[in-house]
C-alpha positions, 0 to 999 in steps of 0.5 A: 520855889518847890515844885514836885514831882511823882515817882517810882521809888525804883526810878529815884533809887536809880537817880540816886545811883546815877545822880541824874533822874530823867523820867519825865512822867509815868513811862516816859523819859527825859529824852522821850518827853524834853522835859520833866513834868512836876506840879505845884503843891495844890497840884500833884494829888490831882496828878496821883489820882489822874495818872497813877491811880492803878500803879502798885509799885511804891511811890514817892513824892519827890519835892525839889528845890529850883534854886538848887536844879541848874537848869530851866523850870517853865511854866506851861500847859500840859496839854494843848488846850488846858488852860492850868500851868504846870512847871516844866523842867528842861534837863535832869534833875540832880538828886542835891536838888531834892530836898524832901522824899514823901512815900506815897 
């Protein structure tokens, strides 16, 4: 399955680097968070518009492979009581696991 993920180019160039992206969403880590938030197709305009509308910095649309991720994706809400699933990833994602980078 593809699921996808908004992020700062500067956050994904780290990943990169480390071979680990951890940023669960907008200014929120991995750590922070238990899981990293990721839409479906149909879901990541809505998520770009509700969450990262003011951001200037450049922004890509990370579209990842969870057959290729080696660790949990659970479909949840994101927010007690909202009743739409989104895929919840439980662990980084390593870059290998990225198989398409959109600019946004």
């Amino acid at each position: 399955m593809r699921i996808f993920h908004i992020a700062t180019l500067a956050d994904w160039e780290a990943a990169q680097d480390s071979g680990a992206y951890t940023t669960s969403t907008r200014g929120v880590t991995l750590d922070d968070e238990g899981f990293i938030h990721a839409s479906h197709a149909h879901q990541w305009p809505g998520v770009r518009a509700a969450f990262y509308a003011d951001v200037a910095e450049p922004l890509v649309l990370l579209e990842i492979d969870t057959e290729l991720l080696g660790v949990p994706v659970v479909e949840e809400p994101p927010a007690p009581g909202v009743d739409e699933l989104f895929p919840h990833v439980y662990g980084a994602v390593r870059p290998a696991a990225v198989v398409g980078v959109t600019r946004l």
